[in-house]
PDB file of N, H, CA, C and O in Angstrom:
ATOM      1  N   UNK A   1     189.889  38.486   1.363  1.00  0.00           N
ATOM      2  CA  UNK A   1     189.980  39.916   1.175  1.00  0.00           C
ATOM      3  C   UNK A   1     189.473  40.266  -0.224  1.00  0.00           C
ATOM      4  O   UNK A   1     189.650  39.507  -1.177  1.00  0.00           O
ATOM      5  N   UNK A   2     188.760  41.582  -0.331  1.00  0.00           N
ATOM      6  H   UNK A   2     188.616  42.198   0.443  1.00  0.00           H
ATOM      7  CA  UNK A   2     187.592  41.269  -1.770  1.00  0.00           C
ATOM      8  C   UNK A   2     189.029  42.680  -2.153  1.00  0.00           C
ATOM      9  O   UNK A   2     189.713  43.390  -1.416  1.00  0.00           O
ATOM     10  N   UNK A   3     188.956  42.565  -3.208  1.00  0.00           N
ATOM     11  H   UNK A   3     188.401  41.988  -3.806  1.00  0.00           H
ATOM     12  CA  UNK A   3     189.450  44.229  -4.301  1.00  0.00           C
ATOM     13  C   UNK A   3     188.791  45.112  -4.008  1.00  0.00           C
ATOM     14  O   UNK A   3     187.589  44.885  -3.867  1.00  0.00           O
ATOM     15  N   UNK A   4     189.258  46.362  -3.815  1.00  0.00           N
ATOM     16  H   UNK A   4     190.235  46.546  -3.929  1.00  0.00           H
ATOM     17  CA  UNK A   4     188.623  47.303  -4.027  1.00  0.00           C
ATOM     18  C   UNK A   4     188.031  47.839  -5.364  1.00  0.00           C
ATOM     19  O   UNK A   4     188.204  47.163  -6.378  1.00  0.00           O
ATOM     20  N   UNK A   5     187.324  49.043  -5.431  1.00  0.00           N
ATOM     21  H   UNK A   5     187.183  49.592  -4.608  1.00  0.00           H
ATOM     22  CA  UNK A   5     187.356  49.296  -6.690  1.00  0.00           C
ATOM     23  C   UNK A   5     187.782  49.424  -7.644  1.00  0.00           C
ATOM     24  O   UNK A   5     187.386  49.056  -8.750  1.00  0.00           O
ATOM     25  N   UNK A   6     189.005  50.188  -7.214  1.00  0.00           N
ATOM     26  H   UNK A   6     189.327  50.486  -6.316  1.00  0.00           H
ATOM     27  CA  UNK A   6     189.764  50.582  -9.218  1.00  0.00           C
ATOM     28  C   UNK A   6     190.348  49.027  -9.355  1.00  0.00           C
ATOM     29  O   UNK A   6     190.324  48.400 -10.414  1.00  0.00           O
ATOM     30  N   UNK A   7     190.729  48.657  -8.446  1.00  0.00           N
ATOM     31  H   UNK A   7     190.748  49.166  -7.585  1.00  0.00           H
ATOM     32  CA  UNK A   7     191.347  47.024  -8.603  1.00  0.00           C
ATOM     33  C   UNK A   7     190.594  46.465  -9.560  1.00  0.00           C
ATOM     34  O   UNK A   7     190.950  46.064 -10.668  1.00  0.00           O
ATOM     35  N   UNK A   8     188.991  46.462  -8.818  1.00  0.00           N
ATOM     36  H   UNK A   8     188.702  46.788  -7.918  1.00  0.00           H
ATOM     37  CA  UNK A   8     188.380  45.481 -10.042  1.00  0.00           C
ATOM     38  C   UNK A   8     188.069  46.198 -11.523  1.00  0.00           C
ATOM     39  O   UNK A   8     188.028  45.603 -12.600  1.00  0.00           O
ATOM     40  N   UNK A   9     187.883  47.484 -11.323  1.00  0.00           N
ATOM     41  H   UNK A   9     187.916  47.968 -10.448  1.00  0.00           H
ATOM     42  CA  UNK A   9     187.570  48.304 -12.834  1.00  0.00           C
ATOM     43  C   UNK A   9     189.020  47.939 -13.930  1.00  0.00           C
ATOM     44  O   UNK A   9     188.978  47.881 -15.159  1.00  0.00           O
ATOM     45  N   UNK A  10     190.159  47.745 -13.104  1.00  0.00           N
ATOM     46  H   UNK A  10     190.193  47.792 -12.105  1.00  0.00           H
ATOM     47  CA  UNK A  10     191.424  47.798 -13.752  1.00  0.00           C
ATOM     48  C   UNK A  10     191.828  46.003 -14.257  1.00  0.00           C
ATOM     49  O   UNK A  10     192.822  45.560 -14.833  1.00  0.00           O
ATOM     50  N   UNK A  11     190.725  45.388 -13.805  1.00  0.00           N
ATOM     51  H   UNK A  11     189.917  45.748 -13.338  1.00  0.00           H
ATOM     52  CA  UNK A  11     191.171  44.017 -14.368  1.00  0.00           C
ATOM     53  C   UNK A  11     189.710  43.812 -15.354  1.00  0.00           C
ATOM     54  O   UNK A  11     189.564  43.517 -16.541  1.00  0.00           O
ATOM     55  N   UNK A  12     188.980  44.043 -14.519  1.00  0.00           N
ATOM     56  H   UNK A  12     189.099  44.282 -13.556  1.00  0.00           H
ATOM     57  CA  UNK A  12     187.670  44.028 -15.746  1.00  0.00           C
ATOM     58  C   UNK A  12     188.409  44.673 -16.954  1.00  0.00           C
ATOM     59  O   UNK A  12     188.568  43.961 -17.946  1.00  0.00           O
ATOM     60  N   UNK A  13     188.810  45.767 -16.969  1.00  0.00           N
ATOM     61  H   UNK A  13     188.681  46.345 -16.163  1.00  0.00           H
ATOM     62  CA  UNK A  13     189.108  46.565 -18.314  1.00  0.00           C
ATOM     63  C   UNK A  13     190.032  45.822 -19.248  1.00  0.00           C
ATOM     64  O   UNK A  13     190.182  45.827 -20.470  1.00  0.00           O
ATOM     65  N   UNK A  14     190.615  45.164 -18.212  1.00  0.00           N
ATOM     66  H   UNK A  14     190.493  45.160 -17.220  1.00  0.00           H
ATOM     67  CA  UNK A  14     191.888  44.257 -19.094  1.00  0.00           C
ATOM     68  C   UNK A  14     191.533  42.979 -19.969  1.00  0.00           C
ATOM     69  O   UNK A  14     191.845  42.544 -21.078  1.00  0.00           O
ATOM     70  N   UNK A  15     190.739  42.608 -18.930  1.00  0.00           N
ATOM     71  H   UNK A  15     190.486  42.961 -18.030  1.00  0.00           H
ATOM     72  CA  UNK A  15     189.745  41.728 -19.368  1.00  0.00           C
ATOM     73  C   UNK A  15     188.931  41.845 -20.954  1.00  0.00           C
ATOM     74  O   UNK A  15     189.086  41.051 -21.882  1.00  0.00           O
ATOM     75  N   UNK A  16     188.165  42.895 -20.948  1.00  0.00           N
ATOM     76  H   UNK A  16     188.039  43.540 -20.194  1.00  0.00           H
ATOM     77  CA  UNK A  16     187.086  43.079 -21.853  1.00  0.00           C
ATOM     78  C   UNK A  16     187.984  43.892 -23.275  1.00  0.00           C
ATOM     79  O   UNK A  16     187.380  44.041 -24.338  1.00  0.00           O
ATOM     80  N   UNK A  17     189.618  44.420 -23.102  1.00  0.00           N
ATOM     81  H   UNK A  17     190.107  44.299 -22.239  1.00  0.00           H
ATOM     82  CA  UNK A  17     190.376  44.580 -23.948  1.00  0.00           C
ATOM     83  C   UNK A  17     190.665  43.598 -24.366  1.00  0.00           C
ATOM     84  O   UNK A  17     190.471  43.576 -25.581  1.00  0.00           O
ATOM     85  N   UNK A  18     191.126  42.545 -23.913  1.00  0.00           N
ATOM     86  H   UNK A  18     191.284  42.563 -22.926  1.00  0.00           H
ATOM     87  CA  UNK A  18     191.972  41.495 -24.485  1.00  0.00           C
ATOM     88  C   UNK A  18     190.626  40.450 -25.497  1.00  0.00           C
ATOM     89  O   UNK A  18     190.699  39.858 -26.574  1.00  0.00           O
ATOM     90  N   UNK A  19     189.613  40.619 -24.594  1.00  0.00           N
ATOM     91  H   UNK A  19     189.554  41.100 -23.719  1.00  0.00           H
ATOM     92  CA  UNK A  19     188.547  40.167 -25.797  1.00  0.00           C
ATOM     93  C   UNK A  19     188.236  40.617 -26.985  1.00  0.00           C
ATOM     94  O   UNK A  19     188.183  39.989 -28.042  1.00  0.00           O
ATOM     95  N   UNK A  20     187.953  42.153 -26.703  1.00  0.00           N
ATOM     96  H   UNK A  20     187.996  42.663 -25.844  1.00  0.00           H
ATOM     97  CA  UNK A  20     187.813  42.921 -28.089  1.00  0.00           C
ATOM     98  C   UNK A  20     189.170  42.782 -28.936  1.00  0.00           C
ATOM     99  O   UNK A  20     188.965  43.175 -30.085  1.00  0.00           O
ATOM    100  N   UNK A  21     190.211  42.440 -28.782  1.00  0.00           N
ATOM    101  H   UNK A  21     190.378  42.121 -27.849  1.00  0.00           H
ATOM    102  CA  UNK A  21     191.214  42.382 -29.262  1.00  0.00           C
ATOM    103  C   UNK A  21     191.247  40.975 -30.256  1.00  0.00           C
ATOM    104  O   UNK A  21     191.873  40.755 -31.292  1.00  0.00           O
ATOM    105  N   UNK A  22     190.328  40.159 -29.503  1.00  0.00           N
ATOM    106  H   UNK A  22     189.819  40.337 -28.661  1.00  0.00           H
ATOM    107  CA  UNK A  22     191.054  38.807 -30.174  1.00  0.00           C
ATOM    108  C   UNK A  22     189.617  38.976 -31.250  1.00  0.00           C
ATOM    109  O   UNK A  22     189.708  38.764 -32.459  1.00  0.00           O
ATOM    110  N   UNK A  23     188.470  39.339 -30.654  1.00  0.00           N
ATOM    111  H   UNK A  23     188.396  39.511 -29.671  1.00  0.00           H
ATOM    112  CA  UNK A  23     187.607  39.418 -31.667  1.00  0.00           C
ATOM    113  C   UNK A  23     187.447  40.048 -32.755  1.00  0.00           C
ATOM    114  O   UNK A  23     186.857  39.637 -33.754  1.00  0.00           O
ATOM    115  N   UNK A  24     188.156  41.442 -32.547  1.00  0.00           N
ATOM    116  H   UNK A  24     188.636  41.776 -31.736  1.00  0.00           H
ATOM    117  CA  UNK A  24     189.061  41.861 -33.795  1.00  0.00           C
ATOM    118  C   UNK A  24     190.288  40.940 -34.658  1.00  0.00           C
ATOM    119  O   UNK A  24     190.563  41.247 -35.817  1.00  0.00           O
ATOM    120  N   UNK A  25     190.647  40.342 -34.293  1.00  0.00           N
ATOM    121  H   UNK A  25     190.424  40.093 -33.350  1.00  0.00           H
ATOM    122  CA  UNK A  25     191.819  39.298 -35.218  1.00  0.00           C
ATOM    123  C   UNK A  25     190.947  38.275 -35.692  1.00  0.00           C
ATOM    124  O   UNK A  25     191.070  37.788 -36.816  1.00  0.00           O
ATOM    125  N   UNK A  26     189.956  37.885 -34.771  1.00  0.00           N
ATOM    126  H   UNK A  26     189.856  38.281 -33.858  1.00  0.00           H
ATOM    127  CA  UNK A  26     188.953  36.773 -35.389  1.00  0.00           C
ATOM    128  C   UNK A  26     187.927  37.350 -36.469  1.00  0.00           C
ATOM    129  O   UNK A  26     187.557  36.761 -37.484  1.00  0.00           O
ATOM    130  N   UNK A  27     187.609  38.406 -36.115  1.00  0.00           N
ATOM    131  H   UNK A  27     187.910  38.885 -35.290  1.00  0.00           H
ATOM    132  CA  UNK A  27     186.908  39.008 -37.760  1.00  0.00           C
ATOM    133  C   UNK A  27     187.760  39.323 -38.977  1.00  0.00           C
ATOM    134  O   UNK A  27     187.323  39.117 -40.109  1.00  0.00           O
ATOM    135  N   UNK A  28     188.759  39.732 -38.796  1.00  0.00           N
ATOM    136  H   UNK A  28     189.114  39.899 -37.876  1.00  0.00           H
ATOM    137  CA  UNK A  28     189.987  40.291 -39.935  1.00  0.00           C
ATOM    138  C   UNK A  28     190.070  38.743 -40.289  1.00  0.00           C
ATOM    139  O   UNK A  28     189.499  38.472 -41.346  1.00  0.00           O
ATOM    140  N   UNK A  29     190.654  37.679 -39.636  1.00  0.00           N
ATOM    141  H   UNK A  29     191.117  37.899 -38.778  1.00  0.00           H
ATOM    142  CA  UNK A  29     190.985  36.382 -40.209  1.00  0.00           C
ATOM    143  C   UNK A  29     189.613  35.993 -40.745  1.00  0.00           C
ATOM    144  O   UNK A  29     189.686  35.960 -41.973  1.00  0.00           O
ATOM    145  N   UNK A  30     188.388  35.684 -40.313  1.00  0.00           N
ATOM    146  H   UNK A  30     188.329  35.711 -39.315  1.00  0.00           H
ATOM    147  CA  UNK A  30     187.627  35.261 -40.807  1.00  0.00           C
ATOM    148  C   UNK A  30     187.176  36.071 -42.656  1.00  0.00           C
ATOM    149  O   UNK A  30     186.755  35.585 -43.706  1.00  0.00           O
ATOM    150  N   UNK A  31     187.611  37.652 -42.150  1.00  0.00           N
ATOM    151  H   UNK A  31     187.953  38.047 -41.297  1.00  0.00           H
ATOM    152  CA  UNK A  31     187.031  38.388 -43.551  1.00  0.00           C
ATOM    153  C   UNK A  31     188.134  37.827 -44.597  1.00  0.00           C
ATOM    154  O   UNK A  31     187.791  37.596 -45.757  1.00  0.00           O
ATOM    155  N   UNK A  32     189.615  37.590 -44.116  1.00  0.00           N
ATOM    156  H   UNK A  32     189.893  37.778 -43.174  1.00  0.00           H
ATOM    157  CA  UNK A  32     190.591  37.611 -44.978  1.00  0.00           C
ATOM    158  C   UNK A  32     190.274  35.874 -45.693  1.00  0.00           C
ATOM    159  O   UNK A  32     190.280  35.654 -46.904  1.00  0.00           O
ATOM    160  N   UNK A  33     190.093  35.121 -44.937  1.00  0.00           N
ATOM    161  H   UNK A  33     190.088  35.299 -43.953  1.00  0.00           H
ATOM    162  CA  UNK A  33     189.854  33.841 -45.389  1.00  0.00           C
ATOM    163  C   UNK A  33     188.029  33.509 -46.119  1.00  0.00           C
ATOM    164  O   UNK A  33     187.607  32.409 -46.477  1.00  0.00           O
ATOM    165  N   UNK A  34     187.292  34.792 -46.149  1.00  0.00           N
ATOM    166  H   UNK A  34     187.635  35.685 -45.858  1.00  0.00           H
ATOM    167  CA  UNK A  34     186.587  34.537 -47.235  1.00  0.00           C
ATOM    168  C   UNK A  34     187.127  35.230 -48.335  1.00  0.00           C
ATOM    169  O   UNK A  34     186.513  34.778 -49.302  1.00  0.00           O
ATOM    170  N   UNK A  35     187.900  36.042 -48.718  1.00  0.00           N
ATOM    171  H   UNK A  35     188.398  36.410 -47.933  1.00  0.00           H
ATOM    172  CA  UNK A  35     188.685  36.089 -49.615  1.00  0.00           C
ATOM    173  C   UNK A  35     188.389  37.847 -49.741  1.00  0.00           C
ATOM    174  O   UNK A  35     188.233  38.257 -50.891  1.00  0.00           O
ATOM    175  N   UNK A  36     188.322  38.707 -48.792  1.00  0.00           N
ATOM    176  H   UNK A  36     188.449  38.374 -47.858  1.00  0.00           H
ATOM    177  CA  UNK A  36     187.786  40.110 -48.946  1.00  0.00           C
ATOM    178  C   UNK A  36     189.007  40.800 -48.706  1.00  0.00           C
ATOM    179  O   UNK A  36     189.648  40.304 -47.779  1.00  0.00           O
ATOM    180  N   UNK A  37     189.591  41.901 -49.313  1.00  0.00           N
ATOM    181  H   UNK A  37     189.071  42.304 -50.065  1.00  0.00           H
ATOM    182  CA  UNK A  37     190.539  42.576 -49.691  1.00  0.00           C
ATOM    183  C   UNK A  37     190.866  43.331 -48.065  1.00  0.00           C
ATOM    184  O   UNK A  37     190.079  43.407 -47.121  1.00  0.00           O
ATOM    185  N   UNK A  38     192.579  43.931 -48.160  1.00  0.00           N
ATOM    186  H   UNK A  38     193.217  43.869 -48.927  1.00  0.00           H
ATOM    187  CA  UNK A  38     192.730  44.103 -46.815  1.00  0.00           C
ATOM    188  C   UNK A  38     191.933  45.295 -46.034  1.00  0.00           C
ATOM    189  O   UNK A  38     191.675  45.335 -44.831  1.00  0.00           O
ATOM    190  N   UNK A  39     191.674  46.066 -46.844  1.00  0.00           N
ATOM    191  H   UNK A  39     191.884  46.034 -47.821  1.00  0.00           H
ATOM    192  CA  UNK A  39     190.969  46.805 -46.227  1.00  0.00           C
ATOM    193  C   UNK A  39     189.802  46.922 -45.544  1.00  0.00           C
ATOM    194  O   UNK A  39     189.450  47.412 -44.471  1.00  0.00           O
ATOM    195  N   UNK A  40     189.033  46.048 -46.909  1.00  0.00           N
ATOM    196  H   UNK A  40     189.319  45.650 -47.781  1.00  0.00           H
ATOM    197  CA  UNK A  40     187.728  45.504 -46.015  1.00  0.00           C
ATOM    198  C   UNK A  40     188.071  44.680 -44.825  1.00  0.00           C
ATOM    199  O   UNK A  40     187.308  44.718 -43.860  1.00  0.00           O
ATOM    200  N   UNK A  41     188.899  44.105 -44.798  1.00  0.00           N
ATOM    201  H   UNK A  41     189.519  44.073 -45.582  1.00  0.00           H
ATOM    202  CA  UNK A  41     189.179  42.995 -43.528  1.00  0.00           C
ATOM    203  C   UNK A  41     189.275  43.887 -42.374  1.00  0.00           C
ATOM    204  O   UNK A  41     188.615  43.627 -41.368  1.00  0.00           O
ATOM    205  N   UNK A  42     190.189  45.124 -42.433  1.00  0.00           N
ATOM    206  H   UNK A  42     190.725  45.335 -43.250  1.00  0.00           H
ATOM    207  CA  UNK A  42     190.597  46.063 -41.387  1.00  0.00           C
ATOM    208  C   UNK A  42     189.075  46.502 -40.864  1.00  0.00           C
ATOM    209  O   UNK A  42     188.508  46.468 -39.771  1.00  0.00           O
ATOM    210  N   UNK A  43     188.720  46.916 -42.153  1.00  0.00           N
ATOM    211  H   UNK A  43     189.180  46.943 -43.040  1.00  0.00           H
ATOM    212  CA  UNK A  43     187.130  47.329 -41.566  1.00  0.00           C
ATOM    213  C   UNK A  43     186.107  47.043 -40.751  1.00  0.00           C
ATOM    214  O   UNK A  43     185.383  47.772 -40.074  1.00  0.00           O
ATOM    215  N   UNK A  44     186.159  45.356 -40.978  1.00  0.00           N
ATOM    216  H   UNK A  44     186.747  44.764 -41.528  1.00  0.00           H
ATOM    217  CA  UNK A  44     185.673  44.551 -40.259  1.00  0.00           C
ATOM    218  C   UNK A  44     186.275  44.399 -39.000  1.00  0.00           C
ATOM    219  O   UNK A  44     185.628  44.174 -37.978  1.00  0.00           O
ATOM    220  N   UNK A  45     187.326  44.500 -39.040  1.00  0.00           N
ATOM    221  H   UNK A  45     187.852  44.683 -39.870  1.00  0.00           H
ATOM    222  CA  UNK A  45     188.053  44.296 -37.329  1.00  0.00           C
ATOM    223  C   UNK A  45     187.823  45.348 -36.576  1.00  0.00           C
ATOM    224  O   UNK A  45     187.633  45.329 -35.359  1.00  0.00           O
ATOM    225  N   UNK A  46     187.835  46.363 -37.339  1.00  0.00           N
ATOM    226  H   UNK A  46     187.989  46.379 -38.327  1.00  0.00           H
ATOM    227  CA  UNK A  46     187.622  47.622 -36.248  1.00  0.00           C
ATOM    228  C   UNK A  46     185.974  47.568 -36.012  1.00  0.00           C
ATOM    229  O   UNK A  46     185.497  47.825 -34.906  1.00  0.00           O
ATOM    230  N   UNK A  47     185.266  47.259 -36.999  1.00  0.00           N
ATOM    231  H   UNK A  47     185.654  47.050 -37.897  1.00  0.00           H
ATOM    232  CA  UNK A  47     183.783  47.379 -36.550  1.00  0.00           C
ATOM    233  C   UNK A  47     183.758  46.266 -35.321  1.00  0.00           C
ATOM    234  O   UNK A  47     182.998  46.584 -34.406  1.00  0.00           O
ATOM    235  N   UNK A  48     184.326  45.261 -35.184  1.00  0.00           N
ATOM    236  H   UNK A  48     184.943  45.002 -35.927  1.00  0.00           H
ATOM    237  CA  UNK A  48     184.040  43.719 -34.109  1.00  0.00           C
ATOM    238  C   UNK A  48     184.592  44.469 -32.831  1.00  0.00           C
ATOM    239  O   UNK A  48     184.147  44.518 -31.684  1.00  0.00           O
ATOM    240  N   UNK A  49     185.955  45.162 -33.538  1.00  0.00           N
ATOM    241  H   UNK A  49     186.317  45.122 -34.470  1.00  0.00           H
ATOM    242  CA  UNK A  49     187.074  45.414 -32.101  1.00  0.00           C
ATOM    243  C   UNK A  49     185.676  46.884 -31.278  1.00  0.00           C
ATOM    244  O   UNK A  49     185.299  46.817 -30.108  1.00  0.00           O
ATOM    245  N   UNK A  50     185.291  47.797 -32.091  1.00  0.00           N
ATOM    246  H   UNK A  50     185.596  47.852 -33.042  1.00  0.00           H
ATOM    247  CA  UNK A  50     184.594  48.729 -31.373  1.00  0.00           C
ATOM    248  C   UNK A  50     183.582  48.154 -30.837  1.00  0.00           C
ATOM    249  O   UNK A  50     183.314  48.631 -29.735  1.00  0.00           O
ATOM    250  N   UNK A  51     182.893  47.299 -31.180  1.00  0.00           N
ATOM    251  H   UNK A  51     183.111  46.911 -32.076  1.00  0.00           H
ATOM    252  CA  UNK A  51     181.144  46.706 -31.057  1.00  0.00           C
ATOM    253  C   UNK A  51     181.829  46.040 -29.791  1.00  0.00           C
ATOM    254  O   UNK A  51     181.132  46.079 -28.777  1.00  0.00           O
ATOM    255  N   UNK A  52     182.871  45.532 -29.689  1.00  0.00           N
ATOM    256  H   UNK A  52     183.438  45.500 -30.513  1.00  0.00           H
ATOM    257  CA  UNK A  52     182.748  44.308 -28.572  1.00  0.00           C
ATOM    258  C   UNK A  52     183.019  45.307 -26.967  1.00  0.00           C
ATOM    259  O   UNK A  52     182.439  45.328 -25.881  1.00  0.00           O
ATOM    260  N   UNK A  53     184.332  46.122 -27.615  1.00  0.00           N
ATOM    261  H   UNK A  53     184.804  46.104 -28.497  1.00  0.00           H
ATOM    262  CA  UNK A  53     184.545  47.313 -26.548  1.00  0.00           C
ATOM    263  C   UNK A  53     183.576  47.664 -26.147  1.00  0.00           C
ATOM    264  O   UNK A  53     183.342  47.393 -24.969  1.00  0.00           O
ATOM    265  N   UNK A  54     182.626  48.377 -26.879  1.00  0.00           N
ATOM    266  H   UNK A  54     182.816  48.597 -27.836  1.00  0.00           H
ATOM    267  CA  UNK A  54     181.506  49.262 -26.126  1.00  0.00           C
ATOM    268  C   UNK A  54     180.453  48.231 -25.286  1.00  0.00           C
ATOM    269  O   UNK A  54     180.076  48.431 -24.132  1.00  0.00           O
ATOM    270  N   UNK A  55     180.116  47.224 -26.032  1.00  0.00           N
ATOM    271  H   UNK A  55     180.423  47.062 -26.970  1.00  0.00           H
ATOM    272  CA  UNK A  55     179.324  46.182 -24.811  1.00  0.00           C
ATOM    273  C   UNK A  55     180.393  46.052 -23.826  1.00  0.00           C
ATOM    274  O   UNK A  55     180.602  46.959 -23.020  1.00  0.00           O
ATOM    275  N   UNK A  56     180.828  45.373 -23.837  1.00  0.00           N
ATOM    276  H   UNK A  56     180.657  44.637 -24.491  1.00  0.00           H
ATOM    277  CA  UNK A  56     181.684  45.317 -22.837  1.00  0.00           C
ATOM    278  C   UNK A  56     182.251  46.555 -21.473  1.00  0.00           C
ATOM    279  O   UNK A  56     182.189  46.529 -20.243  1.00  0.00           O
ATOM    280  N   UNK A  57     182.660  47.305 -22.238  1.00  0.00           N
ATOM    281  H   UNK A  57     182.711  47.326 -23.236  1.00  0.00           H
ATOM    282  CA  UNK A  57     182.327  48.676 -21.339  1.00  0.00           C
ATOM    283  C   UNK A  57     180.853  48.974 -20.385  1.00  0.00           C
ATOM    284  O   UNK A  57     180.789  49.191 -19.175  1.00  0.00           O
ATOM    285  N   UNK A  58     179.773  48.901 -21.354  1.00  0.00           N
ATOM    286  H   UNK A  58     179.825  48.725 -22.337  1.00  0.00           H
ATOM    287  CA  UNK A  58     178.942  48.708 -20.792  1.00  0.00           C
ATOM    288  C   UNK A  58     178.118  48.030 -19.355  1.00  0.00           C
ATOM    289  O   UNK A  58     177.332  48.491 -18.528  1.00  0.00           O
ATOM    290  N   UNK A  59     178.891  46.454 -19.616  1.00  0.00           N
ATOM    291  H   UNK A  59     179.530  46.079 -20.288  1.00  0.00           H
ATOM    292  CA  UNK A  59     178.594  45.583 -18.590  1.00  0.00           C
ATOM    293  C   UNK A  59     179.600  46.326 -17.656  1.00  0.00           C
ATOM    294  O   UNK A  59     178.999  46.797 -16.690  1.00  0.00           O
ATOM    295  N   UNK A  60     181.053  46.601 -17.636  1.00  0.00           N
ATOM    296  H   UNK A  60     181.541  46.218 -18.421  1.00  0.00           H
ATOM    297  CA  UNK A  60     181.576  47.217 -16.722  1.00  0.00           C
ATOM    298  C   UNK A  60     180.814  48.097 -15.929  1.00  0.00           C
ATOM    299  O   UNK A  60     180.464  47.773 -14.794  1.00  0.00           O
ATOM    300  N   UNK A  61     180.432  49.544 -16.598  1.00  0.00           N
ATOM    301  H   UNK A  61     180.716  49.807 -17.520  1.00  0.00           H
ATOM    302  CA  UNK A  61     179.956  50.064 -15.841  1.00  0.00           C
ATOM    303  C   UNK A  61     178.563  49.872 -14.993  1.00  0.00           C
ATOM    304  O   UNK A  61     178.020  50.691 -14.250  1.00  0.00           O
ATOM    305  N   UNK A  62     178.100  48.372 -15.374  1.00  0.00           N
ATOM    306  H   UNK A  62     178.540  47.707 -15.977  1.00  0.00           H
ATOM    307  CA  UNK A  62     176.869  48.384 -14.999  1.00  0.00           C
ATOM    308  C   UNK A  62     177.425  47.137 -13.647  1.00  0.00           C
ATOM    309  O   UNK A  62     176.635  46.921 -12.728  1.00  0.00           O
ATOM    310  N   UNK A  63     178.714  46.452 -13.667  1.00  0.00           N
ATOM    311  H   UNK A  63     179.356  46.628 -14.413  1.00  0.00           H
ATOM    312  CA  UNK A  63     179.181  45.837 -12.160  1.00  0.00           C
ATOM    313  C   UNK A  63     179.277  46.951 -11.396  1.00  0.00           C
ATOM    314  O   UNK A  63     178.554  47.077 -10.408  1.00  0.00           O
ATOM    315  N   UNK A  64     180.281  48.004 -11.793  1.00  0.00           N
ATOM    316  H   UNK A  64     180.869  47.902 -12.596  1.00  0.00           H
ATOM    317  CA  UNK A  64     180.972  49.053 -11.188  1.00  0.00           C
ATOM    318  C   UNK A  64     179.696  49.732 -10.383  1.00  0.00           C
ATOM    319  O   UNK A  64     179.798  50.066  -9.203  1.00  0.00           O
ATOM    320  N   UNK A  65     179.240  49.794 -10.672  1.00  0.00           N
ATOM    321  H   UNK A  65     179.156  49.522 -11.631  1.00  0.00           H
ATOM    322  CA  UNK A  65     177.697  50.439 -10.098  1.00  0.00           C
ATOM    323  C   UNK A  65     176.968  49.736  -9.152  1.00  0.00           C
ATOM    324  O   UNK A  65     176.375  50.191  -8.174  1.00  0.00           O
ATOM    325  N   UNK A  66     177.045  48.811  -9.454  1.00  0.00           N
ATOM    326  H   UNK A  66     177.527  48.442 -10.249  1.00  0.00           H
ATOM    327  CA  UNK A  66     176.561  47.543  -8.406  1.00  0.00           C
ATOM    328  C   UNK A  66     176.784  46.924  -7.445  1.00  0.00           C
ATOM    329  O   UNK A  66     176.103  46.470  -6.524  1.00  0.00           O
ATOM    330  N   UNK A  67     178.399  46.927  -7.864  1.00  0.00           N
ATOM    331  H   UNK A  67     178.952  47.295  -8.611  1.00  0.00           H
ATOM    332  CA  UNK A  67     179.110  47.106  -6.402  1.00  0.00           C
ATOM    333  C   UNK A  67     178.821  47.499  -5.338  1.00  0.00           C
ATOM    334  O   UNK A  67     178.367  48.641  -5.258  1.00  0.00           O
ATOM    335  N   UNK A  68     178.968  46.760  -4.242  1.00  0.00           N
ATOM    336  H   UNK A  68     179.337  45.833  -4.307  1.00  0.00           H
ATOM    337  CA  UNK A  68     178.725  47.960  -2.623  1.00  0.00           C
ATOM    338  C   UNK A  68     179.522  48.565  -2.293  1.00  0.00           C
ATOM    339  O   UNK A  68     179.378  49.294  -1.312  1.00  0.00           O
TER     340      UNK A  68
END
């Protein structure tokens, strides 16, 4: 039995959050352990955490579409 749609939009999404999420902690740790102040670190996480969201979104809507 395949998912329907929102099924799969609603795990994809979960999916491509929990990535942007960790890739945000992996840029903040990486900025904080070259030795860059917290803010810049935040900065950096939110630039990784948005950049990864929006690709990611992207590929979503481009399964979601593809779908039959």
């Amino acid at each position: 039995m395949y998912p329907d749609r929102t099924t799969m939009v609603l795990i994809l999404f979960s999916i491509v959050l929990s990535l942007s999420l960790a890739a945000g902690i992996a840029a903040a740790a990486l900025a904080r352990w070259d030795s860059s102040s917290i803010p810049t670190a935040l900065a950096r996480a939110g630039v990784a955490f948005g950049s990864t969201l929006s690709l990611g979104m992207a590929l979503v809507a481009l399964v979601v579409a593809a779908w039959p």
